[in-house]
C-alpha positions as semicolon CSV with decimal commas, in nm:
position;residue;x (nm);y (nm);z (nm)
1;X;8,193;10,378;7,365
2;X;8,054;10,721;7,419
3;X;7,913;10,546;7,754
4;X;8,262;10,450;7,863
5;X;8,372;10,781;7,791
6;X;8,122;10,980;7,949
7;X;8,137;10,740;8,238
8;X;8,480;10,771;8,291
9;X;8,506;11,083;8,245
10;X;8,282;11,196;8,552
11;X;8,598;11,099;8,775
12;X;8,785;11,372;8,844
13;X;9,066;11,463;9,074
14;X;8,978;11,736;9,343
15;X;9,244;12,004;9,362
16;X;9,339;12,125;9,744
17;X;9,518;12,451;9,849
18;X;9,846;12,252;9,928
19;X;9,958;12,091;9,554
20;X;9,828;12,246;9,235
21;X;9,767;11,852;9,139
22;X;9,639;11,764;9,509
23;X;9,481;11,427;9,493
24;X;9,112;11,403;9,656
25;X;9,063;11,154;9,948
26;X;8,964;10,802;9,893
27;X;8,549;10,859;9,877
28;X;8,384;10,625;10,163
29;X;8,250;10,348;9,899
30;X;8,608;10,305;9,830
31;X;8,703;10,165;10,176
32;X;8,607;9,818;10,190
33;X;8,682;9,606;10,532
34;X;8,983;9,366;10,543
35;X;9,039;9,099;10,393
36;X;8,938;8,710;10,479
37;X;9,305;8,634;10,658
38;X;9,259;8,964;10,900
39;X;8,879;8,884;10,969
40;X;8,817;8,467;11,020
41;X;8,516;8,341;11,049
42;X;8,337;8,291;11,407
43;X;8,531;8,074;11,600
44;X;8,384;7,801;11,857
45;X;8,357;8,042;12,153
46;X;8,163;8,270;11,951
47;X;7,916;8,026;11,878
48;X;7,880;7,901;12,213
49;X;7,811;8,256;12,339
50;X;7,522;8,195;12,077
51;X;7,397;7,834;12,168
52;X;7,161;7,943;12,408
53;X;7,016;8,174;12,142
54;X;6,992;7,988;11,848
55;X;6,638;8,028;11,665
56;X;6,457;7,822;11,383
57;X;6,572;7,916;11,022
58;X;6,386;8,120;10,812
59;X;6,360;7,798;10,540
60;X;6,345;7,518;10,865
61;X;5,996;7,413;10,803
62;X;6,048;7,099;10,669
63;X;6,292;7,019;10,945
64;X;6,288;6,794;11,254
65;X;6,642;6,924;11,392
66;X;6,874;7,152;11,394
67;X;7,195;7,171;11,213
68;X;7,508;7,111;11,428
69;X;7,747;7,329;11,569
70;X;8,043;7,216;11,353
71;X;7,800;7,245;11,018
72;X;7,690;7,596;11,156
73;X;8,079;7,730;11,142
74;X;8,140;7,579;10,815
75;X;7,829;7,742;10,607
76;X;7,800;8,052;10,750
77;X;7,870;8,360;10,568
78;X;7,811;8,669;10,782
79;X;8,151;8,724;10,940
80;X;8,251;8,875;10,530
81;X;7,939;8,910;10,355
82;X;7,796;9,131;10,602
83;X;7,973;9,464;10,426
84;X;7,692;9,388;10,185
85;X;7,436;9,511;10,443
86;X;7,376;9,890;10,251
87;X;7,329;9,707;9,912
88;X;7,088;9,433;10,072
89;X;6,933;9,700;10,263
90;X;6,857;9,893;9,874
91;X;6,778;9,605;9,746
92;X;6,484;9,521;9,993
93;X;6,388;9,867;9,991
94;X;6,306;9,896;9,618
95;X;6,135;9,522;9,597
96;X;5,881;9,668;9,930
97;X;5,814;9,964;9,689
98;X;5,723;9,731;9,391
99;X;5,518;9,480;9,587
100;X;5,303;9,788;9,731
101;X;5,264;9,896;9,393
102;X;5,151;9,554;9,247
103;X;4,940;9,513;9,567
104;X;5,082;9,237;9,692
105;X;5,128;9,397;10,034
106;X;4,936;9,674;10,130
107;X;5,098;10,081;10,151
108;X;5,110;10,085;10,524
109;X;5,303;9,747;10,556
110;X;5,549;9,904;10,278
111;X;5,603;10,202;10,513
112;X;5,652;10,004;10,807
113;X;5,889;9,778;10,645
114;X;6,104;10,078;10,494
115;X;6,091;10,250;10,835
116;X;6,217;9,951;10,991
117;X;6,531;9,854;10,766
118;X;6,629;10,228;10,793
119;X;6,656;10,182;11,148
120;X;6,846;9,846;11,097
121;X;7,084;10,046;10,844
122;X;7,111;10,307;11,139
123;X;7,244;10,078;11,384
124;X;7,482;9,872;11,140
125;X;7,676;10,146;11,074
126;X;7,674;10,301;11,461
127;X;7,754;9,944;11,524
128;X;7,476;9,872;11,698
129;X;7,345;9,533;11,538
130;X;7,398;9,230;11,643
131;X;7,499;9,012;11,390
132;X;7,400;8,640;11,448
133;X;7,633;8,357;11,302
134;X;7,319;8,112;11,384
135;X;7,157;8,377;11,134
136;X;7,373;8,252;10,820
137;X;7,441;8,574;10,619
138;X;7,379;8,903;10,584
139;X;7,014;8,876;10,406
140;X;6,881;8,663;10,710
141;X;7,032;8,853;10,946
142;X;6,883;9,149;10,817
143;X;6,499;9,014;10,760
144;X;6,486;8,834;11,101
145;X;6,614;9,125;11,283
146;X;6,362;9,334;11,096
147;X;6,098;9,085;11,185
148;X;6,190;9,135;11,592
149;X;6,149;9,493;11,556
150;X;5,814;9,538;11,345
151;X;5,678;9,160;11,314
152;X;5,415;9,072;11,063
153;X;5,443;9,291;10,792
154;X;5,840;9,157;10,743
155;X;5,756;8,809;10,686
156;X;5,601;8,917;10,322
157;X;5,927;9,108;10,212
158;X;6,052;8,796;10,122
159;X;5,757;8,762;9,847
160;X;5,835;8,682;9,517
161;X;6,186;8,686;9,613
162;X;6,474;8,396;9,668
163;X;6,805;8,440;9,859
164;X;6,967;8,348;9,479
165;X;6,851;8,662;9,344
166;X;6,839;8,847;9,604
167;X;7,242;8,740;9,680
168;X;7,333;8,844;9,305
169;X;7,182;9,164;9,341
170;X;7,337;9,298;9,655
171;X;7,632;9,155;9,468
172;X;7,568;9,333;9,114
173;X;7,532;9,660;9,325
174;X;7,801;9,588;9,552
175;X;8,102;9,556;9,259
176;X;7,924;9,838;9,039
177;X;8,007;10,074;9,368
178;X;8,366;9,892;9,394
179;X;8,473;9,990;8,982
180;X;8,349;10,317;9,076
181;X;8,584;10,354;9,373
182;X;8,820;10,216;9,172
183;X;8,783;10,427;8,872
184;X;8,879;10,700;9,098
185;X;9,206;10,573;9,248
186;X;9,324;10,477;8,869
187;X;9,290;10,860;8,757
188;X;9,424;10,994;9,058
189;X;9,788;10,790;8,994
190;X;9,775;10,864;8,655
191;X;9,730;11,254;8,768
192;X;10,036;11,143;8,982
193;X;10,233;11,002;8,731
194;X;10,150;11,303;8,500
195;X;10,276;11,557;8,769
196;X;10,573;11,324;8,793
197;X;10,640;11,357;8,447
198;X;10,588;11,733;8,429
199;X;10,843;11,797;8,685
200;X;11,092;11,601;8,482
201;X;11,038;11,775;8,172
202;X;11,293;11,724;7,869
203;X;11,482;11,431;8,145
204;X;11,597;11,174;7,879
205;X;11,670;10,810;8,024
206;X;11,826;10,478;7,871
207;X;11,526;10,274;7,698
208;X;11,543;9,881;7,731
209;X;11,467;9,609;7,570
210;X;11,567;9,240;7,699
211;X;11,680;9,446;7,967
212;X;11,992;9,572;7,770
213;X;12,027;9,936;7,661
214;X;11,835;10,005;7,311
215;X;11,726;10,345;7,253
216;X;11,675;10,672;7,412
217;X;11,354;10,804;7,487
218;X;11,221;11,141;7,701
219;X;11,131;11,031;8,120
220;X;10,804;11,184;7,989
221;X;10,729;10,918;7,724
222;X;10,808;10,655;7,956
223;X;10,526;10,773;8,236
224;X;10,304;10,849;7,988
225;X;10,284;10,479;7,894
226;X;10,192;10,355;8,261
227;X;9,955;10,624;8,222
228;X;9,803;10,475;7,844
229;X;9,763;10,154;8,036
230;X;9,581;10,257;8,329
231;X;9,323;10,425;8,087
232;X;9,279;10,094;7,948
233;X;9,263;9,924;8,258
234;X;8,983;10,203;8,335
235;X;8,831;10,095;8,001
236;X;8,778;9,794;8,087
237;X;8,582;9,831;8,429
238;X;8,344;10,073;8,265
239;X;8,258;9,819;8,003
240;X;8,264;9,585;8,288
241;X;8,004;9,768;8,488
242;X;7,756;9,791;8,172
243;X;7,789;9,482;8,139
244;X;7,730;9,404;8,494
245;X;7,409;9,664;8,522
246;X;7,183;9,406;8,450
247;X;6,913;9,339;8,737
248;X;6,873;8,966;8,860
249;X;6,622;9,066;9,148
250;X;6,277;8,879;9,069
251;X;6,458;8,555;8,897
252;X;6,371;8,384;9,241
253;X;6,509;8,010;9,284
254;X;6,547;7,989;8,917
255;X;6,201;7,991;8,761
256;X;6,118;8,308;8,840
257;X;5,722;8,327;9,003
258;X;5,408;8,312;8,957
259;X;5,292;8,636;9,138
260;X;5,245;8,989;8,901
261;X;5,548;9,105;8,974
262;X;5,740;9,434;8,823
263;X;6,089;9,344;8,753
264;X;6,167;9,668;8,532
265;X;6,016;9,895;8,827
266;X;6,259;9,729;9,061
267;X;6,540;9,716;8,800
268;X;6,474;10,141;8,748
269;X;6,441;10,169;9,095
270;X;6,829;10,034;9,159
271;X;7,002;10,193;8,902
272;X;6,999;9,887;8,651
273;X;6,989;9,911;8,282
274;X;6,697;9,655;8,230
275;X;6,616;9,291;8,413
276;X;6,825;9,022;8,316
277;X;6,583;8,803;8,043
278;X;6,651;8,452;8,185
279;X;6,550;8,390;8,513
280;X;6,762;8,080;8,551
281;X;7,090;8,276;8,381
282;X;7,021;8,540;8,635
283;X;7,060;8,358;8,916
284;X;7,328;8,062;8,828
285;X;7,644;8,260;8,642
286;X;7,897;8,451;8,811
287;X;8,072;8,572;8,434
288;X;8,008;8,902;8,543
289;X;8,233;8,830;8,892
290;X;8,523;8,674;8,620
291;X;8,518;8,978;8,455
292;X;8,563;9,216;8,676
293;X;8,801;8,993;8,850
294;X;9,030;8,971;8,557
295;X;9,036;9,335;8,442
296;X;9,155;9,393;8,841
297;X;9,444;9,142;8,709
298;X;9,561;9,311;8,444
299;X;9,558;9,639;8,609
300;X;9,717;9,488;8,894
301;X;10,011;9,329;8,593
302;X;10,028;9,689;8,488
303;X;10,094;9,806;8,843
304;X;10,357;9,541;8,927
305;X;10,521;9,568;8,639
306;X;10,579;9,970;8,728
307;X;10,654;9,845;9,082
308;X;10,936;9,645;8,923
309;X;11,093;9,943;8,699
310;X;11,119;10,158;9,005
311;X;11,258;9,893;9,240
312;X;11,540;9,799;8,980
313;X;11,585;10,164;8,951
314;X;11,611;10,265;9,290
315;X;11,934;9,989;9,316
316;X;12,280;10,080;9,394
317;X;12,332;9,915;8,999
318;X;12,084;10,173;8,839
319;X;12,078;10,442;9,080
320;X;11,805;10,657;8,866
321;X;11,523;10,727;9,136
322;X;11,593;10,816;9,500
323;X;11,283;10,773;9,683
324;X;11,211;10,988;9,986
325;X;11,234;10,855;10,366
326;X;10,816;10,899;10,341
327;X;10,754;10,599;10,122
328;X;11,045;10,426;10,181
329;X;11,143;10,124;10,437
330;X;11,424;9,964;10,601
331;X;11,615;9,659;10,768
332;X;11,589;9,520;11,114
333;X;11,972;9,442;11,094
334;X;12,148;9,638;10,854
335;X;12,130;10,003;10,956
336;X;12,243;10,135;10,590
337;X;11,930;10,002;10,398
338;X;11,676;10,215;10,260
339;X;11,435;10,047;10,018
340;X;11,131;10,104;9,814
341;X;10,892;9,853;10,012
342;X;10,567;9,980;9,911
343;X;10,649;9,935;9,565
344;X;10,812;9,567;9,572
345;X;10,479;9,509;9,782
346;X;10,269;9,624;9,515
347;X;10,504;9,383;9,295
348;X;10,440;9,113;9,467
349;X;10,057;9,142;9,610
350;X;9,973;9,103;9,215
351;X;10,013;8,764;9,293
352;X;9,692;8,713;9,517
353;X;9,496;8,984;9,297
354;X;9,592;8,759;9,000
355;X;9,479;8,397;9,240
356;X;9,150;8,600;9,341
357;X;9,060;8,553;8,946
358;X;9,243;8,172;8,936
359;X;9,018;8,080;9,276
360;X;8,709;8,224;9,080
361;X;8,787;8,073;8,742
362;X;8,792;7,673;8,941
363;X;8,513;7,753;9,151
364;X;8,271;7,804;8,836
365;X;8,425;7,565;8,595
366;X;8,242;7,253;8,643
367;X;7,865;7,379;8,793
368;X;7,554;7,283;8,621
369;X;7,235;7,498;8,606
370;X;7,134;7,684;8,802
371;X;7,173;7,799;9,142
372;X;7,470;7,570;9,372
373;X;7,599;7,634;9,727
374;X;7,948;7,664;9,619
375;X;7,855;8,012;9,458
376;X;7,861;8,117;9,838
377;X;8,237;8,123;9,781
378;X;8,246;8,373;9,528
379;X;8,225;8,700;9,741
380;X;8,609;8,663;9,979
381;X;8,788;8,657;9,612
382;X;8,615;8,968;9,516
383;X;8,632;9,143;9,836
384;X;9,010;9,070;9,851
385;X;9,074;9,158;9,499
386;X;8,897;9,493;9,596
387;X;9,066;9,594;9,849
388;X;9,413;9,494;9,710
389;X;9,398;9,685;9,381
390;X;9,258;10,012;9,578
391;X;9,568;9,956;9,810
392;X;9,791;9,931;9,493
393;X;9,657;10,225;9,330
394;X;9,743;10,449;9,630
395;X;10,082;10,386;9,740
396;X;10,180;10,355;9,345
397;X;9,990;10,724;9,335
398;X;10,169;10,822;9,670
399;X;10,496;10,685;9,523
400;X;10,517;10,887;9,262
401;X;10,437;11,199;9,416
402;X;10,771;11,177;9,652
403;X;11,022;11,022;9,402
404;X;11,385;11,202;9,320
405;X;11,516;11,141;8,949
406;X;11,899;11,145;8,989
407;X;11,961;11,355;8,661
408;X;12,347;11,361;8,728
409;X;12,323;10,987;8,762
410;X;12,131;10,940;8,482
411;X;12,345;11,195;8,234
412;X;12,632;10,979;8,324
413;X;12,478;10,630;8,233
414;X;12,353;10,736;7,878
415;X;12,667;10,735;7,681
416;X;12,676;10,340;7,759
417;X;12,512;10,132;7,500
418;X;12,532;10,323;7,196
419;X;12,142;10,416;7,174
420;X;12,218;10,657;6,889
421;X;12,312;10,395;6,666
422;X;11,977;10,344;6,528
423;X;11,953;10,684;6,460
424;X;12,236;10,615;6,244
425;X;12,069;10,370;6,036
426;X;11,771;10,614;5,976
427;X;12,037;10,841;5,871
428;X;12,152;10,627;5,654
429;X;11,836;10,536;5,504
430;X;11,770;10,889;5,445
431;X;12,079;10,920;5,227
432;X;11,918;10,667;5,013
433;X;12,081;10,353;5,114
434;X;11,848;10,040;5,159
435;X;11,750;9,981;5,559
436;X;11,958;9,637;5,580
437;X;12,255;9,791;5,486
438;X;12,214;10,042;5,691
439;X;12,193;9,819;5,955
440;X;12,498;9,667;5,835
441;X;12,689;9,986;5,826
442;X;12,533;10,113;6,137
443;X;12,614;9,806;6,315
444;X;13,003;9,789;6,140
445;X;13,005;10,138;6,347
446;X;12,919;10,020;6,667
447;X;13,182;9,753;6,647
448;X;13,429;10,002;6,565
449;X;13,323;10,205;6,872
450;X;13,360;9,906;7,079
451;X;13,734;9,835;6,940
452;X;13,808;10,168;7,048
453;X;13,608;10,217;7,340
454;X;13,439;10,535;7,245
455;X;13,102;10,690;7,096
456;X;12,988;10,693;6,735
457;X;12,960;11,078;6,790
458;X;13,365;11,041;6,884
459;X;13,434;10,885;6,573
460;X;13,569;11,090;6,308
461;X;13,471;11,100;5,944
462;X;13,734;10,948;5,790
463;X;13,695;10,659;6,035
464;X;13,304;10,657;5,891
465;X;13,373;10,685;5,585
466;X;13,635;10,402;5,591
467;X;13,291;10,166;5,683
468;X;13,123;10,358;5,389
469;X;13,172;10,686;5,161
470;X;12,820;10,808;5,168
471;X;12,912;10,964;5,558
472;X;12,869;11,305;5,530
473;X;12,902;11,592;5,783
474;X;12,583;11,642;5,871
475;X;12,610;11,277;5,993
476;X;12,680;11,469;6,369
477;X;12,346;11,614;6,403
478;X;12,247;11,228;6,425
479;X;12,439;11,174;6,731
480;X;12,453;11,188;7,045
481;X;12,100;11,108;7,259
482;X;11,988;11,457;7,249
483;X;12,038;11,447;6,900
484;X;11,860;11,143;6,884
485;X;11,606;11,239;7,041
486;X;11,505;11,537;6,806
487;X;11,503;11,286;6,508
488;X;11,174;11,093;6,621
489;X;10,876;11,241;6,464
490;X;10,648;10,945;6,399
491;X;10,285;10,975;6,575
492;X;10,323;10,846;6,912
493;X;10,691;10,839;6,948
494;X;10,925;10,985;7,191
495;X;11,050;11,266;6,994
496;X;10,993;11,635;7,221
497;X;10,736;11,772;7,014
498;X;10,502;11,438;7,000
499;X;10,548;11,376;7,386
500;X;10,472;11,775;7,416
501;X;10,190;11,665;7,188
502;X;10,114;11,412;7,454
503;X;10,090;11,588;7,749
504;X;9,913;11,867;7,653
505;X;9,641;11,544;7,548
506;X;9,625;11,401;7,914
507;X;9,646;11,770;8,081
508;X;9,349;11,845;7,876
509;X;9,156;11,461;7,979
510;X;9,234;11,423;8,298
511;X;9,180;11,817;8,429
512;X;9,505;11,914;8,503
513;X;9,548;12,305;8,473
């Protein structure tokens, strides 16, 4: 736990000049590329372009032919596992190290091959590299194109090394830099939602349950609970990613090998807490995938479920919010429309962050030990569940930060509902009379109300007492929701002094001065 905290705690918000809670850009691991439905896989004209090219595969030893052209589109992987390239590109660079240093490949062939995928690394991201579809994925693409460029000394990076674990690594390294990202973007909207909440200081709004009015409770409280759940949704990741920081590199096929190999220089080198112990566990489960895919659900449950509160109370009906023209959208026919898009979008693209973990979940369910080809599948759900949340995070962030509370609007719903009345009952109780019949009497008073279409604070004290003599005076500083309100003093609750209590708690946490 101190870990997680420490961990988390390292994200921080960067202040600018222009807001006193400015959020700080997206950092560059953040920004993963599109999704599978924006970027298909090759098509047939992009093979055939390749056709004339096509070279023997790095494992085609044992093979009279070729595959075909249709079986060539269906396996491949490199048009989306090819944003794995600075992970694979680590990965190989730390196993060269270790081989030179357990002398199975000499120094200089180390250096060369080092030089060499720095050069690759160079022109992948000045988009210089030409990635091959006859090349499978991103590992071969990178080992044959490093074999073109320095020859011999390539073809023994692969020693003591299978695509299995080499795969799970780039893909262990690949999500631990994805919850970081996203570690980020969760304490930058709850820095929004805090500035939200400290601009509406001492706002009190309806409370619901079942969607009917229930109690009142400070604006403040309310953020502040999106803001408890994000920092569990944070929670989770970083237990996620300690989990996850185990090293698979060296497990091979399955067996692991026979050559005197360093697994826990190779594990140091990358950042990992130790080697994973089973070779054949290393290579065959994805529970670490499932995990990180379903703490992305909940947080993207959270996140909808906020979208949802601010949609319904942006309505015409509710009328509590007015979002600004900068994060709002409108109709292609009716010219009056103004709604809050971005957040019923965040509402509703829960839905494929929550199928990303349902595709993940099937695709596992029935595979026997160890390594299978359908694993290949595992990377689009996670890429797409990625990107989604990170989109989620900012434009529910960016939402917040240009939101309108209509206090007028809001002053003149509260009276409905009689959300003082169980500050009656506590009232009640505090006069010694046993909680169900304060309920009773409390409730008695409520129907009363209703016969007469008023407030409890309108009712007089004969008309109380006629429910029950114990109705004294003071019963007035009871009632009425600011009254109310001043009456909650249990830990945690929405009374001014524990929400003050509150704040000054996440001011403190998240940096805010």
């Amino acid at each position: 736990m101190v870990f997680t905290a420490a961990l988390y705690s390292s994200f921080t918000a960067t202040s600018s000049s222009s807001s006193r809670y400015a959020l700080s850009a997206t950092p560059s691991y953040c920004t993963f590329p599109p999704r599978r439905i924006a970027t298909p896989r090759m098509g047939t004209s992009q093979f055939q372009a390749q056709a004339q090219a096509k070279e023997a595969k790095l494992w085609g030893g044992r093979f009279k032919e070729g595959v075909t052209d249709a079986v060539e589109r269906f396996t491949e992987s490199i048009s989306f596992d090819k944003q794995l390239y600075k992970q694979d590109i680590k990965g190989s660079r730390a196993h060269a190290s270790m081989l030179a240093h357990q002398g199975l490949i000499s120094e200089s062939d180390r250096d060369s091959i080092i030089e060499g995928l720095e050069e690759i690394e160079r022109r992948i991201e000045n988009g210089e590299f030409n990635w091959r579809a006859d090349r499978e994925d991103v590992h071969m693409n990178i080992e044959a194109a490093l074999t073109d460029m320095i020859g011999e000394p390539a073809k023994k990076l692969h020693t003591a090394r299978s695509r299995n674990d080499q795969v799970l690594t780039d893909f262990r390294l690949w999500c631990r830099d994805a919850i970081d990202g996203i570690l980020v973007s969760m304490k930058q909207l709850q820095v929004s939602l805090l500035t939200l909440a400290l601009r509406n200081e001492g706002l009190i709004v309806p409370g619901y349950t079942h969607l009917q009015r229930a109690q009142p409770v400070l604006l403040q409280h309310l953020l502040l609970a999106y803001v408890e759940e994000i920092e569990r949704d944070a929670g989770r990741l970083v237990d996620c990613r300690a989990r996850m920081n185990f090293c698979p590199l060296g497990a091979c096929a399955l067996a692991g090998t026979g050559l005197p190999i360093d697994r826990f220089t190779t594990s140091e080198a990358l950042g990992f807490t130790a080697p994973l112990k089973n070779s054949i566990d290393a290579v065959s489960d994805r529970d670490f995938v499932l995990e990180f895919l379903s703490a992305n659900a909940i947080t993207a449950v959270h996140l909808s479920r906020l979208g949802e509160e601010w949609v319904l109370w942006a309505s015409e009906e509710f009328g509590f919010i007015t979002p600004s023209d900068s994060v709002s959208t409108g109709s292609s026919i009716m010219p009056q429309k103004k709604n809050p898009g971005p957040m019923e979008l965040v509402r509703g693209k829960s839905a494929r962050v929550i199928g990303d973990l349902v595709t993940l979940l099937t695709l596992c369910k029935g595979l026997p030990h160890a390594y299978n080809r359908d694993l290949q599948e595992d990377k689009e759900p996670v890429f797409d569940s990625v990107k989604t949340i990170l989109g989620m995070l900012e434009v529910s962030a960016e939402f917040a930060l240009n939101i309108t509370f209509n206090r007028e609007r809001i002053q003149k719903a509260l009276p409905a509902g009689h959300l003082d009345a169980t500050t009656l009952a506590d009232y009640l109780v505090n006069k010694g009379v046993p909680f169900r019949t304060s309920h009773d009497i409390a409730g008695k008073s409520v129907a009363l109300c209703t016969s007469k279409n008023c407030q409890l604070l309108d009712l007089s004290l004969d008309e109380l007492r006629s429910i029950n003599p114990v109705f004294e005076e003071d019963v007035y500083d009871f009632l009425g929701v600011e009254n109310a309100i001043q009456k909650f003093v249990s830990y945690g609750s929405t009374g001014s002094a524990c929400v003050a209590s509150q704040i000054d708690y996440w001011m403190k946490k998240l940096e805010m001065k």
